[in-house]
N, C-alpha and C positions, 0 to 999 in steps of 0.2 A: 296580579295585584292582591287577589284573595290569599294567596299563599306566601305573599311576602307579609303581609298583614299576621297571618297568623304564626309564622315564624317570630314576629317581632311578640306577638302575646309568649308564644314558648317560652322567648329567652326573655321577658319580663319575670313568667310563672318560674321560672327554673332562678333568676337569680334572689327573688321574695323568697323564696322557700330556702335556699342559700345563707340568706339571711338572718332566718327568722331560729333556724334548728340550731337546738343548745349543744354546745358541747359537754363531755363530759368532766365531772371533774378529776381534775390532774392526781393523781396516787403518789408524787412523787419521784418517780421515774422516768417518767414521759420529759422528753426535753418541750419548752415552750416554743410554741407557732408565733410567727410574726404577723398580727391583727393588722389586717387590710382599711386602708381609713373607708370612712363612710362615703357614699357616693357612685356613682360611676364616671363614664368617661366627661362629662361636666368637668371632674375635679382636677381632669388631666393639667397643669400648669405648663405653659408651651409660649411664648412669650416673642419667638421666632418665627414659627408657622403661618401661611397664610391664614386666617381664621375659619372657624365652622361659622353654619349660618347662625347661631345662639349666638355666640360671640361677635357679630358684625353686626346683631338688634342690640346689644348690649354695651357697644361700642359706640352707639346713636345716638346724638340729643334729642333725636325725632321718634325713637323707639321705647320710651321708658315705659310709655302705658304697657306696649306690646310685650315685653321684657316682665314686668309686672303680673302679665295675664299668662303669660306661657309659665311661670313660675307658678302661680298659683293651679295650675291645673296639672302641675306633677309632670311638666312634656320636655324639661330641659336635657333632660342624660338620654330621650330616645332621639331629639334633633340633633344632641354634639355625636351623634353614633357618625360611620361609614358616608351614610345615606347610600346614592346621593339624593338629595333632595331640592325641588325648588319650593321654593318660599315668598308668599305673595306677602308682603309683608306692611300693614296698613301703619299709617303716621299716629303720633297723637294724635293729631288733628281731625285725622278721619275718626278718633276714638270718638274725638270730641263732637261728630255730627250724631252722635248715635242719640237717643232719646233720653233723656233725662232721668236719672237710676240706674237705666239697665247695667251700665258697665259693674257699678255697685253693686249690681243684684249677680251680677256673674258671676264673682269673685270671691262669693261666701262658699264657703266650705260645701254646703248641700248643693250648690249648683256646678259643682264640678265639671259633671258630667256634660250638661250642657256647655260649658268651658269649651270642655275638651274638644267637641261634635265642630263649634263655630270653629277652634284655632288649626283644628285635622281639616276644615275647609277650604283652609289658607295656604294646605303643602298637599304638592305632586309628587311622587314616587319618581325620580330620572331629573336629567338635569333639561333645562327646558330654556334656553336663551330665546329674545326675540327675532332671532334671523330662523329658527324653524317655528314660530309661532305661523301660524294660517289663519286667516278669519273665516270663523264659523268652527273651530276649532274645538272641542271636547274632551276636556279632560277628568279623569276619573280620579278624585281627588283621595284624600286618605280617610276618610269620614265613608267614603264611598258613594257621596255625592258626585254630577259633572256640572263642573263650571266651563263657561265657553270663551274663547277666545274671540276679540273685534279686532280688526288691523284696516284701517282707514285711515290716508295722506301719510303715512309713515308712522301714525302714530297706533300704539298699542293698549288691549285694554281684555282685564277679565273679567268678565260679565259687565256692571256698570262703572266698574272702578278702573281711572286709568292709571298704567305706572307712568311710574314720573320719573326714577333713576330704575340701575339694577348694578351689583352689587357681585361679583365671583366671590365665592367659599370653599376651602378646600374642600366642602363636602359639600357641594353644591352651590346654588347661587339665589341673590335675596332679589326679587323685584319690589320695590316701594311703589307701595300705591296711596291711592287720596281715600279711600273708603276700606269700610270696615266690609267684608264679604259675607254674607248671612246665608247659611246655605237653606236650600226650600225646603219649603214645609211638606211634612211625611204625611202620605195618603192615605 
């Protein structure tokens, strides 16, 4: 996990720095390079494919808060990546139980990072259907928190939030849940 993790920082650092270095200017001679549009694999346009999991929140009527927040925190070009990934993925609704502000307070530029920490709470590295879910199950999230796994009368749940649908992606798959996942507080 640690080392996919930081694989995933590599190829962030290597493609900012990609980014950011000037070229030199042209003398003349140099024939012109064809400038890459901005973005990454987000901008892929595919219209045929099964979708990634960014694209099946974004496909939601139930997903715009979630949509909304994963944009704001800078995490959409590393969720349309490979993965695979699963993705717990809360409703509005469940946005809508949170306390009054916070979502606001999330969403501002300086609280990024926090952003980031709750929506990395919400995705497992692998793909994770409910027919190998276990109860009492743990899993080591991408924040590198573990949220755990309930499976009682058939029905399924990670930590207090139960899913409600689930969703395949070609890079993974989304489970909808009723609640927003908070991961615990650091010791």
């Amino acid at each position: 996990m640690k080392s996919i993790l930081a694989l995933l920082t590599l190829l962030m650092l290597v493609t900012i720095s990609c980014q950011t270095k000037e070229s030199a200017p042209a003398t003349g001679t140099e024939q012109s390079a064809v400038q890459p549009a901005e973005g990454g694999q987000s901008i892929v346009q595919d219209d045929v494919s099964t979708p990634n999991v960014v694209k099946v929140a974004m496909g939601s009527k139930d997903h715009t808060t979630l949509v909304k927040a994963v944009q704001a925190a800078e995490l959409v070009d590393a969720l349309s990546n490979n993965g695979p990934f699963t993705v717990f993925a809360p409703t509005d609704a469940a946005f809508a139980q949170l306390s009054a502000g916070t979502l606001d307070e999330l969403l501002k530029p300086e609280k990024k990072t926090d952003l980031q920490n709750i929506l990395q709470y919400h995705v497992y590295v692998g793909v994770l259907n409910t027919d190998l879910m276990k109860d009492g199950q743990k899993l080591n999230m991408v924040n590198l928190d573990d949220a755990v796994i309930h499976v009682k009368d058939g029905k399924y749940m990670i930590n207090d939030a139960n899913i409600v649908a689930t969703v395949k992606a070609s890079n993974g798959v989304v489970h909808v849940i009723d609640k927003v996942l908070l991961p615990p507080a650091k010791k």
